[in-house]
LOVOMI-602301 format. One line per 8 residues: number of its first residue (from 1); their letters; for each residue x, y, z of C-alpha. Coordinates in Angstrom, 1 decimal, decimal comma, padded with zeros to 4 digits. Layout:
// residues N
NUM	A	X Y Z  ...
END
This chain:
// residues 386
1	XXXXXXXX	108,9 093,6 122,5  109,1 092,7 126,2  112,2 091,7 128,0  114,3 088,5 127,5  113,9 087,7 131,2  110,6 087,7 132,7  110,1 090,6 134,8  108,9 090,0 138,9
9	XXXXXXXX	104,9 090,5 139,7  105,7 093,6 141,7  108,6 094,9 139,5  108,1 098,5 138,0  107,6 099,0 134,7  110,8 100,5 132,2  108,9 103,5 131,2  105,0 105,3 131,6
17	XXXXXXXX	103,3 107,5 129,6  101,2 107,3 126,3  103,3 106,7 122,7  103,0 109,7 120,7  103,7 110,3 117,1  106,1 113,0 116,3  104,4 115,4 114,0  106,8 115,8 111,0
25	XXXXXXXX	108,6 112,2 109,8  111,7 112,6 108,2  111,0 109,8 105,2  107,9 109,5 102,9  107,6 106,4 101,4  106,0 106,6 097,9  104,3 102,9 095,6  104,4 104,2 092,1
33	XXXXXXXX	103,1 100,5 091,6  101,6 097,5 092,5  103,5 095,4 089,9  106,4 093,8 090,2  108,4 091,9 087,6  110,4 089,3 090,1  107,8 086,7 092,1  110,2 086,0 095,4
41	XXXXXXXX	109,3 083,4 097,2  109,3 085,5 100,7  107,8 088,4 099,6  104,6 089,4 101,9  102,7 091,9 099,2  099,2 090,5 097,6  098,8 092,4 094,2  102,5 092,3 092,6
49	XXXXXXXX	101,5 090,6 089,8  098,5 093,3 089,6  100,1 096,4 087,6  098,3 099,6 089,3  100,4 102,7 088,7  100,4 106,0 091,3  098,6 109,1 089,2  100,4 112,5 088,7
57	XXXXXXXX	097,8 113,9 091,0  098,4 111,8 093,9  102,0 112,9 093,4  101,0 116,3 093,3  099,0 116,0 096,0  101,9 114,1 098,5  104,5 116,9 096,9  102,2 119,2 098,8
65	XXXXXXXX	102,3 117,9 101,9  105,9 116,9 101,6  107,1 120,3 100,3  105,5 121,4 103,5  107,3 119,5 105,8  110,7 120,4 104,2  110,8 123,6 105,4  110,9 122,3 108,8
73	XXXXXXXX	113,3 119,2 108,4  115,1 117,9 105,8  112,4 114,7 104,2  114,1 111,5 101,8  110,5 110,5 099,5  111,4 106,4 098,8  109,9 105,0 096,2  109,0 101,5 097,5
81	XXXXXXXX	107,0 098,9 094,8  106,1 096,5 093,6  109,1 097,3 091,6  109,0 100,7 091,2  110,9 100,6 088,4  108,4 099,0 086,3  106,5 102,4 085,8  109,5 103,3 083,4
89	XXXXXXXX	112,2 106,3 083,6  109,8 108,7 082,1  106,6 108,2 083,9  109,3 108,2 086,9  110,2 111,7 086,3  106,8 112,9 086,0  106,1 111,3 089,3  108,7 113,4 090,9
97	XXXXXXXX	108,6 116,8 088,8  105,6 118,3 091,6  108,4 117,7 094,5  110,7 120,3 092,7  114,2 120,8 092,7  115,3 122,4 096,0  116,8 124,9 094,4  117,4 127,6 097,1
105	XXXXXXXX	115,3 125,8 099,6  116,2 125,6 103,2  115,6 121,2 102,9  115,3 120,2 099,7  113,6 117,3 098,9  115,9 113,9 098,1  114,5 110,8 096,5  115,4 107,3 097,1
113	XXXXXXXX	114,5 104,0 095,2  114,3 100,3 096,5  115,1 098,4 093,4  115,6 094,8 092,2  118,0 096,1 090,2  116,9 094,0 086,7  115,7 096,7 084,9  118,8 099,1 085,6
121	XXXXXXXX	119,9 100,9 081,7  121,3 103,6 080,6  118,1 105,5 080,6  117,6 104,8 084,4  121,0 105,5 085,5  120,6 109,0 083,4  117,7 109,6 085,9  119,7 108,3 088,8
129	XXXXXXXX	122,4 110,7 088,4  120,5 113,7 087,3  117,5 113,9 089,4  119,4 112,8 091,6  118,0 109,5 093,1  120,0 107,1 095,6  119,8 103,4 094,6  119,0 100,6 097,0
137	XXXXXXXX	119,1 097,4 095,5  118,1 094,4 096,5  119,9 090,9 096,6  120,5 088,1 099,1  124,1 087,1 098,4  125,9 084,8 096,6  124,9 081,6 094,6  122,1 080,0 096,3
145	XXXXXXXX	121,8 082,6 098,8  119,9 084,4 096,2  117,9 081,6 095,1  114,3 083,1 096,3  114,3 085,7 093,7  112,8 084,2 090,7  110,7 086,0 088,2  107,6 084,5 087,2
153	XXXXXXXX	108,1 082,2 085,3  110,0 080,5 088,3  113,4 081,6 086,2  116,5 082,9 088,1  117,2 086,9 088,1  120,6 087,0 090,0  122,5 087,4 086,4  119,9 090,5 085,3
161	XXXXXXXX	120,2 092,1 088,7  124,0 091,7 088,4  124,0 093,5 084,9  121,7 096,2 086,5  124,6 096,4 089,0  127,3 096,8 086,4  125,7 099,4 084,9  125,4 101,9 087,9
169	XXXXXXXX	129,3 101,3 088,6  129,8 101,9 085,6  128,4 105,3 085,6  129,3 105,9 088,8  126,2 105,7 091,2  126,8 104,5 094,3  124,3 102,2 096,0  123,5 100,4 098,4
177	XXXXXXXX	122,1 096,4 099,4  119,5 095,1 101,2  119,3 091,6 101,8  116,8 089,0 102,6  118,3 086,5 104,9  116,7 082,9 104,8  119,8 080,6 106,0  121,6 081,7 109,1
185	XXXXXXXX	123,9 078,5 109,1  127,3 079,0 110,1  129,5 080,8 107,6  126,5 082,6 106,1  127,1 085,7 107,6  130,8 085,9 106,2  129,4 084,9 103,2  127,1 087,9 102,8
193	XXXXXXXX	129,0 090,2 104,1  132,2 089,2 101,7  129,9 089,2 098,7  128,7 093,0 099,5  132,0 094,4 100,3  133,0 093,3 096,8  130,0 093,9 095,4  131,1 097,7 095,6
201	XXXXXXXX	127,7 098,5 097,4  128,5 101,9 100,0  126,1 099,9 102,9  124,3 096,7 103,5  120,9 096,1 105,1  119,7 093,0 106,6  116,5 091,5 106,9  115,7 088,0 108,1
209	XXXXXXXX	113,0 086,2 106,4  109,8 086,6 108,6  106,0 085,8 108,7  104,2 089,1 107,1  101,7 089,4 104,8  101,0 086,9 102,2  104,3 085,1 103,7  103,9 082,8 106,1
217	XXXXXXXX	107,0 081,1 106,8  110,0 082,9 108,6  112,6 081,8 111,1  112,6 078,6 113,3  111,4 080,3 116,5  113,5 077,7 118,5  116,5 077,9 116,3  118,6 080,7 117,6
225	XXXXXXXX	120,3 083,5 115,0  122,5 085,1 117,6  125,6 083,4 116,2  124,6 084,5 112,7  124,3 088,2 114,0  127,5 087,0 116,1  129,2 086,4 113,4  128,1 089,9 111,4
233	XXXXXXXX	129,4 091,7 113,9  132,9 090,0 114,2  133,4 090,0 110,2  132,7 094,0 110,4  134,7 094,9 112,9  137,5 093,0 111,4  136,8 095,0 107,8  134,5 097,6 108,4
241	XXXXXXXX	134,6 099,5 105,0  131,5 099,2 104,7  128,5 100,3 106,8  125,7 097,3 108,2  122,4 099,1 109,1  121,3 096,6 111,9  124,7 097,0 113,8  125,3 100,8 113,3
249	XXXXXXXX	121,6 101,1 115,1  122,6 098,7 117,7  126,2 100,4 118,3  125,0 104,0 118,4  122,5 102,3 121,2  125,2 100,8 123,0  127,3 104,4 122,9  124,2 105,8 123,9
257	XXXXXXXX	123,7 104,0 126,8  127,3 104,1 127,8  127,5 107,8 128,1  124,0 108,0 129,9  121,6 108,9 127,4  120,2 106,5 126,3  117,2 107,3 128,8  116,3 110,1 126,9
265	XXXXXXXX	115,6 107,4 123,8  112,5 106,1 125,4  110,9 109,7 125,9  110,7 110,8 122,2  107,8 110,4 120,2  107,3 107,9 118,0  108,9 108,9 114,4  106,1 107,7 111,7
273	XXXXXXXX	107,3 106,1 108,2  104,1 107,2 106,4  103,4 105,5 103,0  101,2 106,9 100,3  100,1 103,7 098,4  099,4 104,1 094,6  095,7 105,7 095,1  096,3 107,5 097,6
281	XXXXXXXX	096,0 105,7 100,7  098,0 107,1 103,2  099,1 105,0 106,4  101,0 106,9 108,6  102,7 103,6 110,7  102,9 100,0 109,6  103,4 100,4 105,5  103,9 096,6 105,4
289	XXXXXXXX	100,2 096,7 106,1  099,3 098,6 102,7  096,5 096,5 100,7  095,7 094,7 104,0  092,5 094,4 106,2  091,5 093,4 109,2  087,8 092,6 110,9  087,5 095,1 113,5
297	XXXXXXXX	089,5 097,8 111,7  089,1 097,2 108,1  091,1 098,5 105,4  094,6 099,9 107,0  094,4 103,7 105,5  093,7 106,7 107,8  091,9 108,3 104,9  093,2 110,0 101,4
305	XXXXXXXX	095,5 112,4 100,0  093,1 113,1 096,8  090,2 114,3 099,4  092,4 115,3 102,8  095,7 117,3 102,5  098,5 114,9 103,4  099,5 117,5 106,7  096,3 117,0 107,9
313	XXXXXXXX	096,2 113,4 107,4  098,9 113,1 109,2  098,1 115,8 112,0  095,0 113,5 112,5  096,7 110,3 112,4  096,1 109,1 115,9  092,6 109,3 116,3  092,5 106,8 113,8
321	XXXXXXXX	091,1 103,4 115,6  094,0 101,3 114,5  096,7 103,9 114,5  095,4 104,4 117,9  095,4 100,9 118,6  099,1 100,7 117,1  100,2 103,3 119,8  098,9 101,7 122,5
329	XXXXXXXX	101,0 098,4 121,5  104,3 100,6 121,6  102,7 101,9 125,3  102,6 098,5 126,0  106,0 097,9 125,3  107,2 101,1 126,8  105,9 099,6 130,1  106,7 096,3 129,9
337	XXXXXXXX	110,2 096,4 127,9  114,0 096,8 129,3  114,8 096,7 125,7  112,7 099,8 124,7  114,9 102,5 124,5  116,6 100,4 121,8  114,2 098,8 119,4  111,3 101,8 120,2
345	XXXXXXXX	108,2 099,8 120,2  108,6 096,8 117,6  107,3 096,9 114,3  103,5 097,4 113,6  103,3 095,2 110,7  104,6 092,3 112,5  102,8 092,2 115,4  099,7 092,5 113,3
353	XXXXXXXX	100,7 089,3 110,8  102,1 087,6 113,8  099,5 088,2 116,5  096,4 089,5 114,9  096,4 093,0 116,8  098,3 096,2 116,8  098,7 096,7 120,7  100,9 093,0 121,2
361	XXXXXXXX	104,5 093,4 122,6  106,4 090,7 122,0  106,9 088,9 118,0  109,0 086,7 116,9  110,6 089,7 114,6  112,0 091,3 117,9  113,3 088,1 119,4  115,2 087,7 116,1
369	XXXXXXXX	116,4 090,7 115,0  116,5 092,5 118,2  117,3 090,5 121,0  119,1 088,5 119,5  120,7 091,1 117,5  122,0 092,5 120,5  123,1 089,4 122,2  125,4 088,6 119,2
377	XXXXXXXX	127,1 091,6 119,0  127,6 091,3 122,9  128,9 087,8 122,4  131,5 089,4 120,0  132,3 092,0 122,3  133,2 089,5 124,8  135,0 086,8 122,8  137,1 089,7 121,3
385	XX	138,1 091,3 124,6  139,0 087,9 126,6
END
């Protein structure tokens, strides 16, 4: 992500030094499946109609590594589809039985599901609560907000995510919403954040529809989103009961910077979000980029957890051509970027889908939901303290 303002010929770079990866991550993200039972019209994975389900060994085999890693820091494993749900409440269990129960363990190991909530029962909120699992779910707001999330037949699934819903309050679960955001007319903000607040969800995460993957529309690059993120900003401050992952990153930035530390940001290492894909692929950066290829690099893995121990995957990570490749794009934006110490380098994934190489600064996904991100919630801050 470079700057918003061009930077002078002769101007010194924001920060030197080579991106490292930090060696232990602090979420492992797990696809128990391929298949998943909603076709969303935005969604950038190729095999979800495909049903491929993860083995108990490869979950033995990640529980290893994982189990590892705990003892140094606490690790959340998210299980991240397809629909992960579609492997069914038993098999689920048996997929998490090698991670153990934490009993009297220094970090035990939490689990964490990214659901479209349609196949939510009593069986599932039985593992929910006993395991125990946090629930994610997603939907995109009210009425037609939530129009993109057919199932394959081209039939609505707002009403069967809605019962999933019911049934976790119901029994109690808290959870939490991630949303997909497509229209970023005026109002649509207040809109979605209305519709989680009474939607009883304990936080809300907001993604703006962008190119990746199989997906190739996204935002209007000249239509600007900071009055949507504007208007986020001004509807949480004026009922924050609930908390709105995009803003509470950009406000503990802002804090940051404002006591003088923020510096200190742009000097850590880079903190991976491995994913172990369903046969044991294991990509240590970029999971968007699971089941993807490209010509120089081919197949995005950096090797196996059935023939390579997942620590030493991931202790080998960077000599990986494209992981490498991927670390000299955050470099890159180390150098070039005065936004660096907040957004840390972009996302992999998108500058891949959006520019055909790892080592690119600048997408469209920072200008939208970084920049821009920013800029609204400074707009806010400055209409609200005239």
């Amino acid at each position: 992500m470079c700057t918003a303002q061009a930077r002078s010929a002769d101007e010194k770079p924001v920060r030197t030094g080579a991106a490292q990866l930090a060696e232990v991550p602090s979420v492992m993200l797990m696809q128990p499946t391929t298949l998943c039972n909603l076709d969303c019209t935005y969604c950038y994975l190729p095999d979800r109609k495909v049903s491929r389900r993860m083995s108990t060994e490869v979950a033995q085999a990640v529980a290893a590594g994982v189990r590892e890693w705990s003892r140094r820091r606490p690790v959340a494993v998210v299980w991240h589809g397809g629909e992960p749900l579609a492997v069914g409440p038993a098999y689920f269990r048996t997929l998490t039985e090698p991670f153990g129960t934490g009993t009297g363990e220094a970090h035990p190991v939490v689990h964490a599901v990214q659901t479209n909530a349609t196949l939510i029962d009593e069986a599932w909120c039985e593992v929910f609560a006993t395991l125990p699992v946090r629930v994610t779910v997603s939907l995109d707001g009210p009425g037609e907000a939530n129009a993109s999330r057919v199932d394959w037949a081209g039939g609505p699934s707002t009403q069967r995510a809605m019962s999933g819903i019911a049934m976790l309050r119901q029994a109690g679960i808290g959870f939490g919403m991630i949303a997909v955001v497509a229209d970023v007319s005026p109002g649509a903000a207040t809109d979605l954040y209305r519709f989680a607040c009474e939607l009883g969800c304990d936080d809300l995460g907001v993604n703006l529809a962008e190119k990746k993957g199989v997906y190739t529309g996204g935002q209007d690059p000249e239509h600007s989103v900071v009055a949507f993120w504007e208007e986020l900003a001004a509807c949480w401050q004026a009922d924050p009961r609930i908390q709105v992952r995009e803003l509470d990153h950009a406000y503990t930035y802002i804090r940051e910077e404002l006591s003088g530390t923020a510096a200190h940001r742009a000097d850590r290492p880079v903190m991976p979000l491995p994913m172990v894909t369903w046969d044991g692929d294991f990509l240590p950066l970029g999971a968007e980029l699971a089941g993807f290829r490209s010509a120089r690099h081919g197949p995005f893995t950096a090797g196996n957890v059935l023939d390579t121990p997942l620590t030493v995957l991931a202790a080998r990570a960077a000599e990986v051509p494209w992981v490498a490749e991927a670390l000299a794009g955050v470099t890159n934006c180390r150098e070039q970027c005065e936004y660096f110490a907040y957004c840390r380098g972009g996302q992999v994934a998108n500058k891949y889908f959006e520019t055909g190489r790892l080592d690119s600064t600048e997408t469209d996904y920072c200008r939208t939901s970084k920049i821009s991100l920013m800029e609204g919630i400074l707009r806010n801050a400055e209409r609200t303290h005239l």
